[in-house]
C-alpha positions as CSV (number, residue, x, y, z in Angstrom):
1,X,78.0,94.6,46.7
2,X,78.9,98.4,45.2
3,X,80.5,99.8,42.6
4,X,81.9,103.5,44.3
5,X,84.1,106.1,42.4
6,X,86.4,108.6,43.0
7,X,87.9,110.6,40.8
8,X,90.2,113.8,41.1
9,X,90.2,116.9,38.7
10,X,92.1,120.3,39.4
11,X,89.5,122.0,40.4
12,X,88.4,119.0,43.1
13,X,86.9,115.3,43.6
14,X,84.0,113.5,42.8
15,X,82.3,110.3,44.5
16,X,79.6,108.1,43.0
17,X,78.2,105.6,43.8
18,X,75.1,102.9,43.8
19,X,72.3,102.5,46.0
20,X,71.9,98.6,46.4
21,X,72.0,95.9,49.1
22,X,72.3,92.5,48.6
23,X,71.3,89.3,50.6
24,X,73.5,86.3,50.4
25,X,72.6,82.8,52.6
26,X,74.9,80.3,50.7
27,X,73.7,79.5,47.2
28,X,70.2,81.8,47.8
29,X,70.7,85.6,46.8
30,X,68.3,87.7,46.9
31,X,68.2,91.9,46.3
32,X,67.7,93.3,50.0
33,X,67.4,97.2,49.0
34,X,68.0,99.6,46.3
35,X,68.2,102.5,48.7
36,X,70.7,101.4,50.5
37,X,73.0,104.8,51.9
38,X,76.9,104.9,50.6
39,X,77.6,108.4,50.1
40,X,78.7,110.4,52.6
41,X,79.5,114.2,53.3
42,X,81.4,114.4,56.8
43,X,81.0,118.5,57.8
44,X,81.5,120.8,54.3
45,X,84.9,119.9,53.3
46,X,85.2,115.9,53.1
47,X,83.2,113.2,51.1
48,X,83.3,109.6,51.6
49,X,82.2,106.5,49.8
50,X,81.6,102.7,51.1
51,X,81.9,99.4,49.6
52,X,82.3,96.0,50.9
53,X,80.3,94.7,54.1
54,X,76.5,96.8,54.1
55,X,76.0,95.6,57.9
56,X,78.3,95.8,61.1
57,X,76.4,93.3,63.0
58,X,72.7,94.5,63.1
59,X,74.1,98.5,61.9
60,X,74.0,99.4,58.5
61,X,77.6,101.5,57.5
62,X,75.5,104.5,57.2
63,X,73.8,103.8,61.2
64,X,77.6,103.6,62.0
65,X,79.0,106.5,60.1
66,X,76.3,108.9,61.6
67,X,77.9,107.6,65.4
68,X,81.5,108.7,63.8
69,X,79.9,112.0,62.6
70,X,78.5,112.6,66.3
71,X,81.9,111.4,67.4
72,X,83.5,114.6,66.0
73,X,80.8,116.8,67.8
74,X,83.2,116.6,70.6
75,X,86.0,119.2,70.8
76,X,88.1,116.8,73.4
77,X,88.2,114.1,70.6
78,X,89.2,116.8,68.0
79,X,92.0,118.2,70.1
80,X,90.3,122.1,69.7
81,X,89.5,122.9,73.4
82,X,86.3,124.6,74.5
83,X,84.3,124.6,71.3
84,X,80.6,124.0,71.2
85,X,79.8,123.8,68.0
86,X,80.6,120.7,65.2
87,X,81.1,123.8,62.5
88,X,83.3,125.6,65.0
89,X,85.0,122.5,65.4
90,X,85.8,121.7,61.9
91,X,87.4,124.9,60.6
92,X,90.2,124.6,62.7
93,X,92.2,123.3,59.1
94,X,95.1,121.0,61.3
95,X,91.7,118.7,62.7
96,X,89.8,118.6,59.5
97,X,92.4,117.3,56.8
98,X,91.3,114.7,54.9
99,X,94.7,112.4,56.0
100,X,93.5,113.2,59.7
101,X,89.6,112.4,59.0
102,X,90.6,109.0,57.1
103,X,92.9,107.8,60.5
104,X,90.0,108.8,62.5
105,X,87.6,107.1,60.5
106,X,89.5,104.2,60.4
107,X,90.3,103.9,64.1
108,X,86.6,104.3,64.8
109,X,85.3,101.6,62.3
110,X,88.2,99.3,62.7
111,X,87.1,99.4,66.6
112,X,83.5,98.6,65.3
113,X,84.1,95.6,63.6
114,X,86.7,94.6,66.9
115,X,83.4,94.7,69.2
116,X,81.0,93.1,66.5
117,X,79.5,89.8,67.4
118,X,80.4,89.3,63.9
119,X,83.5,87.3,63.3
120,X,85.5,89.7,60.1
121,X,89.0,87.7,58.8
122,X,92.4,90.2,59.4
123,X,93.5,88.5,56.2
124,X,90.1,89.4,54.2
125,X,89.3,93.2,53.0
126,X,85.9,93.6,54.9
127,X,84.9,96.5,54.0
128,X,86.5,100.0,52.5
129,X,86.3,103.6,51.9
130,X,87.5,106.0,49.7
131,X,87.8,109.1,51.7
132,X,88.3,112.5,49.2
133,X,88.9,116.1,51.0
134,X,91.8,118.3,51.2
135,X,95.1,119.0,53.9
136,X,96.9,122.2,54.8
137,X,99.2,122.3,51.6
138,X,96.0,122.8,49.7
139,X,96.4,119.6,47.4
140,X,93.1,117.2,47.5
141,X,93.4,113.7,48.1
142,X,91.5,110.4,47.5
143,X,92.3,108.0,50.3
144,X,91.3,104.2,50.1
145,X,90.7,103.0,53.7
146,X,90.6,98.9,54.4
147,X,89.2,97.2,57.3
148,X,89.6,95.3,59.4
149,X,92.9,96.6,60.2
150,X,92.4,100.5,59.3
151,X,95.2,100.6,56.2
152,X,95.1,103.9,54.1
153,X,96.6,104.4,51.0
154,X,96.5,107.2,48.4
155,X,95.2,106.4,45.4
156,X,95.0,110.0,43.3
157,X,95.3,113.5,44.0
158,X,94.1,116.7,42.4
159,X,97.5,117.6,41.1
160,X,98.2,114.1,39.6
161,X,94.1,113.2,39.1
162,X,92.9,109.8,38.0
163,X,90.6,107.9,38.9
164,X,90.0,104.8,41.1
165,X,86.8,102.4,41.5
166,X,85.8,99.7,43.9
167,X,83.2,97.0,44.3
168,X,81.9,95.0,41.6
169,X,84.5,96.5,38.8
170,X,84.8,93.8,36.1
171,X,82.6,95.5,33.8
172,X,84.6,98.8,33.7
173,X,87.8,96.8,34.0
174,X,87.0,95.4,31.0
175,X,85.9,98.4,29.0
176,X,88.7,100.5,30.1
177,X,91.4,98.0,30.6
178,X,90.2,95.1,27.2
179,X,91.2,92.5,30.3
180,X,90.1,91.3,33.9
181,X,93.0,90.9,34.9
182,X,91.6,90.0,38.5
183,X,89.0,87.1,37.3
184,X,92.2,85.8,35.2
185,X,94.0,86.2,38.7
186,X,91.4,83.7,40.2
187,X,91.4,81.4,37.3
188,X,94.7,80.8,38.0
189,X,95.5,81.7,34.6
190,X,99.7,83.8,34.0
191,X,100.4,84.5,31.1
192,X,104.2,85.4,30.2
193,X,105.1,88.9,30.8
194,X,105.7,88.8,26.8
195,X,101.7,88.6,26.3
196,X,101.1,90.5,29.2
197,X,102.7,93.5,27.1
198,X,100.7,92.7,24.2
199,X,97.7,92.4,26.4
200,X,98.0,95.9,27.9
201,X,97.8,97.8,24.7
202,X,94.0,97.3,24.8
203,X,94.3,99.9,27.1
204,X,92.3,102.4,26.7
205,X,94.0,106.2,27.1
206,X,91.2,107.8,29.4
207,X,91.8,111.6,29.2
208,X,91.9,112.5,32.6
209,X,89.0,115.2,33.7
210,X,89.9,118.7,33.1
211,X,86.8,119.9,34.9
212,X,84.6,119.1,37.4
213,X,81.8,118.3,34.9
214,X,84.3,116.1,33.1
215,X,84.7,114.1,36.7
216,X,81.0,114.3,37.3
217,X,80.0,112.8,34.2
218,X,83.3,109.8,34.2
219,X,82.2,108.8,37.5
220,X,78.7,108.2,36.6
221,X,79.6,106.5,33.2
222,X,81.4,104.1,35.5
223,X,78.4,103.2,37.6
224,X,75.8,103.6,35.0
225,X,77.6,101.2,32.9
226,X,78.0,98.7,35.5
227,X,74.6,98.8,36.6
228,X,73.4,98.0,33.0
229,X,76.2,95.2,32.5
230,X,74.4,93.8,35.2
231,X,71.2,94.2,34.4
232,X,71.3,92.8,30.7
233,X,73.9,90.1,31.7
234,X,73.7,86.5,33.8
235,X,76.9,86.8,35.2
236,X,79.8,85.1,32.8
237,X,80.8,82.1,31.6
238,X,83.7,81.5,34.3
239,X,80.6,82.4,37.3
240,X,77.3,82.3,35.6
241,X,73.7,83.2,37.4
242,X,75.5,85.8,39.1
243,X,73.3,88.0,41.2
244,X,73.3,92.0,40.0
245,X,74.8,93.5,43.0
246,X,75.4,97.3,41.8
247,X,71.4,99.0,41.2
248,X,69.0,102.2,42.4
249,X,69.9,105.2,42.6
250,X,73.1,106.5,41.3
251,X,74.3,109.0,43.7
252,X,77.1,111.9,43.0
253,X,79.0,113.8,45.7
254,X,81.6,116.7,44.4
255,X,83.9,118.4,47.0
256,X,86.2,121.4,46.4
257,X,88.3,123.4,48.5
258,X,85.3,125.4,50.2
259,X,82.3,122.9,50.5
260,X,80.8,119.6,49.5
261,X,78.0,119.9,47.1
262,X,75.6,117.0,46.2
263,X,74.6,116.8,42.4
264,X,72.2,113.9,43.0
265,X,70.9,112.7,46.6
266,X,67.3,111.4,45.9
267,X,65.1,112.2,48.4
268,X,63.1,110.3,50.7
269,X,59.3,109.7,49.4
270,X,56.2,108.4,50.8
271,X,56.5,106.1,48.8
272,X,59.1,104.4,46.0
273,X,58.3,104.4,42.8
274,X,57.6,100.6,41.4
275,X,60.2,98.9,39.3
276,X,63.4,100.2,41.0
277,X,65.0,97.1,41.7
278,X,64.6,95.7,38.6
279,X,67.4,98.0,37.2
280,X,65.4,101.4,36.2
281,X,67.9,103.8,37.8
282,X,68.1,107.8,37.9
């Protein structure tokens, strides 16, 4: 379970997201790691986020992105001829746009989860990324990637902006939007289009970053707030004794037209600091 972000400003993108694992074995949950990796920089210009499945059989989706990464060490698969080098590689602008990077990462994780001994449902989103870098035409995208199945779509762009979050997003749907309008959706509960009007004026009208510290600092309110839902809440009435699936570390990617830069990527220690899983956070 995850709660990832993307949002798009002018001047670029920014990803966040949490750093927790859980364990599900029917009505037993249990936390299984607050360090778990879900941020991701592919080379200097492109930043991706996961959410969804944490394990392709026995691999975690960060074991699995770092064979994709390797995969584009080799010219032949990047269509650049003779070149030795990944950085080489990657500043050839027609094999490093973001559009190209989210096929290829789609081809390679939707062929993943086709060799798993796992058993993933076509009909069922598996697992997903949102995928933020720039093409030729110089306009930065945020592309949502769905397995199984490898369907992209584009959800914002630096010249539109906005924002778009995945995971566990009922607590900022409900902040930013007054409704779940997805738990309704599962209720079974329609109202007439009449209320549904009415309904949507709760709405709030989120100014749209103007900067990239504006983006930085939206993203993380999004996470931060839904890791704290969950930690001073029991689920809800409709689902009670829910297990607090977004927690750790909130991590914060920002990519621009030149580079990727991380503003938080805690470091590996000797050893973690007690506490973390119960919902302290930095």
């Amino acid at each position: 379970m995850t709660i990832a972000v993307a949002v798009a400003a002018p001047d670029g993108m920014v990803l966040a997201a949490d750093s927790r694992s859980t364990h599900s074995d029917g009505d037993h949950h249990r936390i299984a790691t607050d360090t778990a990796v879900k941020l991701f920089a592919i080379g200097d210009r492109v930043g991706v986020a996961t959410f969804g499945r944490a394990f392709i059989d026995d691999r975690t989706i960060a074991g699995v992105m770092d064979e994709f990464v390797a995969s584009l060490e080799n010219p032949k698969d990047l269509g650049v001829g003779k070149v030795s080098r990944f950085k080489a590689a990657i500043t050839q602008p027609e094999n490093f746009e973001v559009t190209h990077i989210a096929e290829r990462l789609g081809n390679f994780f939707d062929q993943r989860m086709q060799d798993a001994v796992d058993v993933f449902d076509d009909d069922k989103l598996e697992l997903g990324f949102l995928v933020a870098g720039y093409d030729a035409d110089g306009v930065g995208r945020v592309i949502e990637l769905q397995l199984p199945n490898a369907t992209t779509f584009e959800r914002a762009t630096t010249v539109t902006r906005g924002s778009v979050r995945r995971g566990l997003t009922d607590a900022a749907d409900r902040l930013l939007w007054g409704v779940d309008w997805e738990l309704l959706s599962e209720l079974g509960v329609d109202f007439p289009e009449e209320t549904k009007i009415v309904l949507r004026q709760l709405e709030y009208a989120v100014l749209h970053p103007l900067s990239m510290q504006d983006a930085i600092d939206f993203a993380t309110f999004v996470v931060r707030t839904t890791i704290d839902m969950q930690r001073f809440s029991d689920g809800t009435a409709a689902a009670p004794k829910g297990v607090p699936g977004c927690g750790g570390h909130v991590r914060v990617l920002a990519v621009n037209r030149q580079q990727t830069n991380w503003i938080h990527d805690p470091a590996l220690t000797v050893v973690a600091r007690a506490g973390l899983a119960e919902g302290t956070y930095s």
